[in-house]
C-alpha positions as CSV (number, residue, x, y, z in Angstrom):
1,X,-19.6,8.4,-43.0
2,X,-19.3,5.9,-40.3
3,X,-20.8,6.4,-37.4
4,X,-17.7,5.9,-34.9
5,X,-20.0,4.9,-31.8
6,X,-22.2,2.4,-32.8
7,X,-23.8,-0.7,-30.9
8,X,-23.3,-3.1,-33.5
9,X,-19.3,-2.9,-33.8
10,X,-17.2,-4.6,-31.2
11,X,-15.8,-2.9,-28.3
12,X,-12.0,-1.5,-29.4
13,X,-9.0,-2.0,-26.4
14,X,-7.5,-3.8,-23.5
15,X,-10.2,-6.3,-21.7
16,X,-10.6,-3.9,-18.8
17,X,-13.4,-6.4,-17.2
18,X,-11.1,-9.2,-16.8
19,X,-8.1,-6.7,-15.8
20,X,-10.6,-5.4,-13.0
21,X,-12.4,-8.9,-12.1
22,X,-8.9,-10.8,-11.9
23,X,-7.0,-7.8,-9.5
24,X,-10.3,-8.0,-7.2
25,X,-9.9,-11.6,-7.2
26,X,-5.5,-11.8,-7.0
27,X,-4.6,-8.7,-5.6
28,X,-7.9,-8.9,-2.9
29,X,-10.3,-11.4,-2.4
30,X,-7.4,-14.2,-2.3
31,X,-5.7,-12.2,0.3
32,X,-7.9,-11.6,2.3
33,X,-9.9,-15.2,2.0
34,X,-7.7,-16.6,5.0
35,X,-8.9,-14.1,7.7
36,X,-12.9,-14.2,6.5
37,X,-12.1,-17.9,7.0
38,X,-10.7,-17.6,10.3
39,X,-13.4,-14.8,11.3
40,X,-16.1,-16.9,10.0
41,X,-14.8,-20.4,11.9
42,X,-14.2,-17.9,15.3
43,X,-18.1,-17.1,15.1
44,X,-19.9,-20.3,14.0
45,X,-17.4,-22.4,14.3
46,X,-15.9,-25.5,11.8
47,X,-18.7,-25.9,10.0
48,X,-19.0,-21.7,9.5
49,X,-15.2,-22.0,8.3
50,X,-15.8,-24.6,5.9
51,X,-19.4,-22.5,4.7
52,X,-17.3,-19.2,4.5
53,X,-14.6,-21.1,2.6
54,X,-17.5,-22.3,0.0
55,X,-19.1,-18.7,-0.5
56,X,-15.5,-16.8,-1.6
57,X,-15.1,-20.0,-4.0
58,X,-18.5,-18.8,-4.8
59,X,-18.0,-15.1,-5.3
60,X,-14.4,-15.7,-6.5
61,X,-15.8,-17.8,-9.5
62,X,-18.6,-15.6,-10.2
63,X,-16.4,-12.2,-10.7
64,X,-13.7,-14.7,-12.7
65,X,-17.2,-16.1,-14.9
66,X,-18.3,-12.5,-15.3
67,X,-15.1,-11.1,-16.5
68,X,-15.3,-13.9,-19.5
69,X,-19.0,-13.4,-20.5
70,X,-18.4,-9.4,-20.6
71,X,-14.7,-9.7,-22.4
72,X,-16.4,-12.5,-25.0
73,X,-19.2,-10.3,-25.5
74,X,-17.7,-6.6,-25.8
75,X,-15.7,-8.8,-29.0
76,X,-18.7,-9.1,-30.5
77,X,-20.7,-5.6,-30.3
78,X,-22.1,-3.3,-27.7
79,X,-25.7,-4.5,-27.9
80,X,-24.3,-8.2,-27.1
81,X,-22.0,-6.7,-23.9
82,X,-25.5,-4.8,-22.4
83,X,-27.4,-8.2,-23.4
84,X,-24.8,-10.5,-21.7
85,X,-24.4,-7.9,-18.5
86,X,-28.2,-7.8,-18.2
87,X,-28.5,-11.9,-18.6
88,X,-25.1,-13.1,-17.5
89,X,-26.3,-11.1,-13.8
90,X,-29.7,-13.1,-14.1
91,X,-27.5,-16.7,-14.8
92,X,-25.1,-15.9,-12.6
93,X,-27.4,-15.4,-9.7
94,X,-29.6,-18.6,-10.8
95,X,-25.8,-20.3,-10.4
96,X,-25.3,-19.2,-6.8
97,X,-28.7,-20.2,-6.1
98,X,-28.2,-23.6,-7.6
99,X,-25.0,-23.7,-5.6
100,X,-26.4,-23.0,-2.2
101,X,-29.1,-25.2,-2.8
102,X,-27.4,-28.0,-3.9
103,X,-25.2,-28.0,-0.3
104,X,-28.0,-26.4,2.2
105,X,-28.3,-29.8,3.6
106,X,-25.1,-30.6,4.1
107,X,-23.5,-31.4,7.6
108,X,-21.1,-28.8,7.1
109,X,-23.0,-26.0,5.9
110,X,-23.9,-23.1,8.6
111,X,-26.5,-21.2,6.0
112,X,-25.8,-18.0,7.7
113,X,-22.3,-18.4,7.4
114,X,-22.6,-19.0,3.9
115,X,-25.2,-16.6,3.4
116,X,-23.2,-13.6,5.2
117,X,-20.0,-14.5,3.0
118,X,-21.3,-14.5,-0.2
119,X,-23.1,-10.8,0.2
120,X,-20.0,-9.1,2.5
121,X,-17.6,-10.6,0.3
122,X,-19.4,-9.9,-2.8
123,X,-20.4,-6.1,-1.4
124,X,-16.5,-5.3,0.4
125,X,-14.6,-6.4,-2.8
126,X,-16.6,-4.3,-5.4
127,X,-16.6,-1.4,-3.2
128,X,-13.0,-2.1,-2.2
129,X,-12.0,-2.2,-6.3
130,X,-14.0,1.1,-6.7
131,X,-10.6,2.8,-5.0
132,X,-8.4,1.1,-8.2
133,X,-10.9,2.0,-11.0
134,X,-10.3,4.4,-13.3
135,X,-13.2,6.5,-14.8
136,X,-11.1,8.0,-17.5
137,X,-11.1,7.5,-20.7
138,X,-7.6,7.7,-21.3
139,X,-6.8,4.8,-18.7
140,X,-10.0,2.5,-18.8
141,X,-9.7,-0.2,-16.5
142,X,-7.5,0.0,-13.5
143,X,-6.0,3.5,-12.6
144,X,-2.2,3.4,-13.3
145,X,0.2,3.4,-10.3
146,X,2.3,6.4,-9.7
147,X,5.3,4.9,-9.5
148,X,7.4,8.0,-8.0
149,X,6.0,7.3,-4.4
């Protein structure tokens, strides 16, 4: 008898992750990129509005390059999706630091700026998808809308 839960078979249904990553980053941090821009630039300024624009390209592109290392991986088994979360977080945090370091010096960067965008935006859009995430089972991924109201 096979054993129906096992970590070596690939993960079976929709590619929640990338249905969850790409609503945070269309439906959210898009959205809502304009006024952390304009917040940011009110408080430190041009060179804070150009760092603030930097850091949501930053977080923006690391939900969108998490969503296609945990979809790629959950194809291939569970013990591959808990090895690529576990070391796709590690590469993906050695990315942003390559990234911040590679334009610390610039004139344009205002660290702080950059700094306080990439942890509020990265904190206030995963705790602002937690509200559209379903825990079920029968609807993984997003909840569904109630379309009635």
């Amino acid at each position: 008898m096979k054993d129906p839960v096992s970590l070596a078979f690939p993960v079976e249904g929709p590619a929640t992750e990338r249905q969850i990553a790409f609503d945070m980053i269309l439906k959210r941090g898009l959205p809502v990129a304009p006024a952390l821009i304009l917040i940011a630039g009110l408080i430190w300024g041009v060179d804070g509005a150009w760092s603030a624009a930097f850091g949501i390209l930053i977080v923006l592109v690391n939900l969108a390059l998490s969503a296609f290392i945990l979809g790629w991986a959950a194809r291939i088994s569970l013990s591959f999706l808990m090895a690529a979360a576990l070391f796709g977080y590690i590469g993906r945090l050695a990315l942003i630091t390559v990234a911040v370091l590679a334009v610390h010096d610039q004139p344009w960067v205002d660290i702080v700026a950059l700094g306080m965008t990439i942890i509020v935006t990265h904190l206030g859009l995963l705790i602002w998808e937690t509200r559209y995430v379903s825990a079920s089972l029968a609807y993984p991924g997003l909840k569904p809308t109630d379309k009635r109201s």
